[in-house]
N, C-alpha and C positions, 0 to 999 in steps of 0.2 A: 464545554463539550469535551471531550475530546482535547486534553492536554498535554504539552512535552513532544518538543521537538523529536526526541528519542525515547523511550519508554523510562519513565520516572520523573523527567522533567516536568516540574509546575510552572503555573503561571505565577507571577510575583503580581501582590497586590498593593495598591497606592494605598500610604498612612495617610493620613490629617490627624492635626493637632485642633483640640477643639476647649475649647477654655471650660473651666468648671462652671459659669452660667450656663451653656448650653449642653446640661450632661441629659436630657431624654432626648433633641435632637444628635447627640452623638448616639443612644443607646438605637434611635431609627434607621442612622447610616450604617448603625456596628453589622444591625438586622438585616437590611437590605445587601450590605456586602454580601453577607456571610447566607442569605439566599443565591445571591450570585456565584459565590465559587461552591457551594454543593453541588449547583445543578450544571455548573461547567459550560452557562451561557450564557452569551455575548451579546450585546445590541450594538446597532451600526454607530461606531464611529469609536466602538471602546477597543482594549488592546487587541490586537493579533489575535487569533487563536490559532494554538497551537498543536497539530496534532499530534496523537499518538497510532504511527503505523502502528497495525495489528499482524497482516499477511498482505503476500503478495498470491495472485492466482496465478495459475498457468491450465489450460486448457487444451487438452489431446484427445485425440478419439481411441488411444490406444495407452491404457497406462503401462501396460510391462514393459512396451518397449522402451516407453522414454525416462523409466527408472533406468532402467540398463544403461539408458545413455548418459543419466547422472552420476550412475557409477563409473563407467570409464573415464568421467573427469577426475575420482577421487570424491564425489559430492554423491554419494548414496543416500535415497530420501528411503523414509520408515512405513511401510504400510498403516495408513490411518484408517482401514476402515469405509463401511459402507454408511451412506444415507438413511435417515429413516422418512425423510419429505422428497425423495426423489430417488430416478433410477440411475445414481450416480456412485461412485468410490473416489477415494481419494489415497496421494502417498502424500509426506509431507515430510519439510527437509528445516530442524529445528535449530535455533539457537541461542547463542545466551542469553541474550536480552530476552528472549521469550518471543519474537517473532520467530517467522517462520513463510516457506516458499509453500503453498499448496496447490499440489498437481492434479487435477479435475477431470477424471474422464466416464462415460460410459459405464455402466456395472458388465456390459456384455459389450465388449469392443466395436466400435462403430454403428449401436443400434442408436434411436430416439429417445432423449430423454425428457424432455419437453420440460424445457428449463430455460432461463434466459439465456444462459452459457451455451445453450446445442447449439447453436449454429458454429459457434467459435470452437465447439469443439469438432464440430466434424469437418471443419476448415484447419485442422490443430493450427490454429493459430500461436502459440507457446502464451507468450503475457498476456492475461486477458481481462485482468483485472486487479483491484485493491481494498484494502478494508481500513478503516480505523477504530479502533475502541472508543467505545461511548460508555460513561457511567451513568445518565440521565436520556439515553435516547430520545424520551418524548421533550424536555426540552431542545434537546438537540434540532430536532425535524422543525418543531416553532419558531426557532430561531430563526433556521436555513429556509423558511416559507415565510417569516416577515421577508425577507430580503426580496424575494419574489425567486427564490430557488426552486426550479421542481422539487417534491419528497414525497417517497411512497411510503405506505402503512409497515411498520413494525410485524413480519411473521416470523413466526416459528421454526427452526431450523436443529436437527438432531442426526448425529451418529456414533456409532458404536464400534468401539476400537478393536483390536481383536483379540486384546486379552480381556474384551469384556465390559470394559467400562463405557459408562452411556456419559457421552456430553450433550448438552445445549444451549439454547444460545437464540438469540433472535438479531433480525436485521433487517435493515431498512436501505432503501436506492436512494442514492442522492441524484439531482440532475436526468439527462437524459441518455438514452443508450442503456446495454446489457447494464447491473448492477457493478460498482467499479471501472467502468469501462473510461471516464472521466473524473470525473469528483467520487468521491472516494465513498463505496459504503459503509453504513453505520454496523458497528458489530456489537451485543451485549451477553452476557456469558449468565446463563440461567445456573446452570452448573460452575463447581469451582473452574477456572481456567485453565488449568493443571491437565481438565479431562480434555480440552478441547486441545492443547498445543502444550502436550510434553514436552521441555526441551533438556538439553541438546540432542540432534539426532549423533550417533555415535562418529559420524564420517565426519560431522564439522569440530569434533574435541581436537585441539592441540595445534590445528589449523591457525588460530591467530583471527579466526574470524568471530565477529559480533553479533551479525545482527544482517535484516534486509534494511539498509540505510537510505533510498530512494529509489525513485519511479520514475521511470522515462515514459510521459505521456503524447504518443502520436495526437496530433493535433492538426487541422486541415488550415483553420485560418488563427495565426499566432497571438493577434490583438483578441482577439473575440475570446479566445482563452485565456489572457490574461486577465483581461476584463473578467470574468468569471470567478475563475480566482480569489480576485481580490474583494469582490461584493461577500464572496462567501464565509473570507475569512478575515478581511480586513486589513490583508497583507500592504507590506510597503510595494513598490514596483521592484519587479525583478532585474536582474541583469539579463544582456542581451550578451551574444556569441554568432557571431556565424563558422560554423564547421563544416567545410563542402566535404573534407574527408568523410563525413559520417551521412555527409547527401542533406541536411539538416541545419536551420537556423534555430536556437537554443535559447531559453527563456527561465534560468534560477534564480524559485524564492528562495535567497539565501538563509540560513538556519530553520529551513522547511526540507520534510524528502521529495521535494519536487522540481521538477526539470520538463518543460514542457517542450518540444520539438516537432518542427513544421517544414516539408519539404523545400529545398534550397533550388530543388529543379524537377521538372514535371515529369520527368522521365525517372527520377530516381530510387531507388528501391523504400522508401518510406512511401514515396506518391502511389504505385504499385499496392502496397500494404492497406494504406490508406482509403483506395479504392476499392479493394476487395471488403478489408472486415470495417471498414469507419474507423471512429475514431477507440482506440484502446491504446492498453499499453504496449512501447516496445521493446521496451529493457528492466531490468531489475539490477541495482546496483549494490553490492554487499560489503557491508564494512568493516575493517580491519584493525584490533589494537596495536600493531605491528606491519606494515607495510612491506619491507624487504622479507619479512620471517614466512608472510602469508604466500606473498608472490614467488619466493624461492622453493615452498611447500608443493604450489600445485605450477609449480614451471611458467609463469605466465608470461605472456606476450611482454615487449616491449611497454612501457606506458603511455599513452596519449594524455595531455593535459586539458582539463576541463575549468573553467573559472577558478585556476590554480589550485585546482586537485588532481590526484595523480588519478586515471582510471586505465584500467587493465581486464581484456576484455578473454573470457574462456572461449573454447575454439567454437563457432556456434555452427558449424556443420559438422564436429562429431553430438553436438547436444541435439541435433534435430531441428536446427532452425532457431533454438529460441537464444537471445542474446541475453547475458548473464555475465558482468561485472565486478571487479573488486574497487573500489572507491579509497582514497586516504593520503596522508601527506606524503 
């Protein structure tokens, strides 16, 4: 499916040595690997998989204003363009790795778009979802539906940049809730990639930043998602954290972008969050080749340590609510 912890990373594959009597049963297993890593899927009990974040979403009922607001961090996101399957626009905030933040709103500021996202947007909820690359999608969903995962059908999805060029692309829901809102959607790029997520946006050059490195997924009950999780990908058990700083007990698959987070207290601003839009994301966390270089760049807070990484968080009531991260040693 959906491979590499960061974009590029492969799965590595187990040799066997097979003696020269049994060279058509070696030429069967050679076959059946080598069907296996084309289609990039997995059956219960084989390695990990690993994905490849694609984007993060973020969801506003108002896009000018919350670009504005990502430029007064210094993080100015690039007009992407309208929909061709919805009455939607988007900005998006590009980088090297070729991921990318995309800001999701209305084509006419706070009308209906009737989309799985409206409601999250007219709530601007900031994170409101996730994607990952898939190069075999319809394996992909087969997979994730042996396991007994929800998965929705493969549509069509298109827009058009404004100098013109048309991307596409199709995508599929995993699990339950808006698309992304928990397990991560499938994304497949009809058109070169290129049209869909130019990168870098000009504001992240020079900055020291990489990439959207992890997902802080709000979560109601912490077992039930990890359990999830790990049916879907076959993960080891995460580490655990309690952070009452951050109102949240915390759940990292390590060398995964995920970080699942479950209220610490009932009254606390996740429980709040929680109750209003369900389960989504609540942070996006962005990664650094340079730590002091990037943090000195854009002024950042103090660090808070996470399962001994550093994270540094942007001011998230000049961003509008939405919390946004730098991550790294």
């Amino acid at each position: 499916m959906v491979v590499g912890g960061f974009r590029g990373i492969g799965v590595p594959l187990r040799r066997s040595v097979v003696s020269p009597g049994s060279f058509v049963l070696t030429l069967i297993l050679a076959t059946m690997l080598g069907n296996w890593s084309e289609g990039h899927a997995q059956s219960a009990g084989s390695s990990p998989t690993k994905l490849i974040l694609d984007h993060a979403l973020i969801c506003t009922s108002d896009l000018v204003s919350i670009q504005q607001a990502f430029a007064d961090v210094n993080l100015a996101p690039d007009f992407g363009g309208h929909h061709g399957h919805a009455a939607t626009q988007m900005a998006q905030l590009g980088f090297q790795d070729g991921t990318y933040i995309g800001i999701e709103a209305p084509a006419i500021a706070s009308t209906e778009t009737n989309t799985p996202q409206s409601a999250l947007m007219k709530a601007n909820a900031g994170p409101c979802g996730w994607s990952v690359t898939s190069s075999d999608m319809k394996a992909d969903l087969e997979r994730l539906s042996r396991l007994g995962v929800k998965v929705g059908v493969p549509e069509g999805r298109s827009r058009t940049r404004p100098d013109g060029t048309t991307a596409e692309w199709q995508s599929a829901s995993v699990g339950a809730g808006a698309p992304g809102s928990n397990l991560p959607f499938l994304i497949q790029d009809k058109t070169p990639r290129s049209n869909r997520a130019p990168r870098p946006s000009p504001s992240t050059v020079g900055t020291g930043l990489t990439g959207v490195a992890m997902v802080v997924l709000g979560v109601k009950n912490l077992n039930e998602n990890i359990a999830l999780f790990r049916k879907a990908y076959d993960w080891p058990a995460p580490r655990i954290e309690d952070h009452p700083e951050y109102g949240a007990k915390l759940a990292y698959f390590a060398g995964t972008p995920v970080i699942l987070a479950a209220p610490s207290a009932p009254n606390s601003w996740l429980a709040q969050r929680l109750e209003k839009l369900d389960q989504c994301p609540i942070a996006f966390l962005l990664g650094t080749r340079d730590w002091k270089s990037t943090a000195a760049h854009f002024s950042q807070a103090p660090a808070t340590n996470w399962f001994n990484l550093n994270i540094s968080w942007f001011d998230v009531n000049k961003l509008q609510g939405v919390r946004l991260g730098v991550v790294g040693q």
